[in-house]
VEXNU-937308 format. One line per field, with one value per residue (C-alpha): residue number from 1; x, y, z. Coordinates in nm, 3 decimals, decimal comma, padded with zeros to 5 digits. Layout:
<doses>
num	NUM;...
X	X;...
Y	Y;...
Z	Z;...
</doses>
This chain:
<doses>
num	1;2;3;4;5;6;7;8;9;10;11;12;13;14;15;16;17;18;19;20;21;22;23;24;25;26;27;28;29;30;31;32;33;34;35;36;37;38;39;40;41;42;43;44;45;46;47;48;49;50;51;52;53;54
X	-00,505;-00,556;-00,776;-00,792;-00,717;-00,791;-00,517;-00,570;-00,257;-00,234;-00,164;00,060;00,256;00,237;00,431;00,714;00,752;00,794;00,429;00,472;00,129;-00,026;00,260;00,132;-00,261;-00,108;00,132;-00,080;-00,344;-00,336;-00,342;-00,434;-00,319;-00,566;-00,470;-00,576;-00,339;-00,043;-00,121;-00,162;00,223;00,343;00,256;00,333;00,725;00,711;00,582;00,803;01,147;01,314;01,615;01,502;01,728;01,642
Y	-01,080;-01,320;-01,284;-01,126;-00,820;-00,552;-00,239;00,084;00,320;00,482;00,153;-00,001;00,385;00,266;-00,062;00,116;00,332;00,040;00,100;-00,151;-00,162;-00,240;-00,505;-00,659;-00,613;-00,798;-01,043;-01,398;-01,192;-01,283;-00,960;-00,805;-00,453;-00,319;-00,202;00,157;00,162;00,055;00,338;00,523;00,495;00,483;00,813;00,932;00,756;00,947;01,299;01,301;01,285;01,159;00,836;00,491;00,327;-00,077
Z	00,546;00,272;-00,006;-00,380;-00,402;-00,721;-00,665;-00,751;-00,812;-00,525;-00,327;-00,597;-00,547;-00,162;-00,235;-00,444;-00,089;00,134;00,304;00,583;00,706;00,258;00,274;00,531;00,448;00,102;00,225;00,153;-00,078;-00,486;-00,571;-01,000;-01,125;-01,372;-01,680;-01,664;-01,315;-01,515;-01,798;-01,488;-01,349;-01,704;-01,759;-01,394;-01,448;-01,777;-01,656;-01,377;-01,589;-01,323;-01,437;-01,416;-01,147;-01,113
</doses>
């Protein structure tokens, strides 16, 4: 599906797992990440104390 596309958290969360079928729905889309859903997994990454592993 092309298209733009505005994510929310919970489907940005969805990419970092690998969600086939939101890769796909996002494959040709231009896609924009708010700003309050980057605070968002910034302070999720930090709450969760678990090591940053690129």
């Amino acid at each position: 599906m092309s298209g733009r596309y505005l994510l929310d958290t919970n489907i940005i969360i969805a990419l970092f797992a690998s969600d086939t079928a939101v890769k796909d729905n996002l494959a040709k889309a231009k896609v924009f990440v708010p700003a309050i859903a980057i605070g968002e997994l910034y302070f999720g990454a930090r709450k969760s104390g678990r090591a940053w592993s690129p």
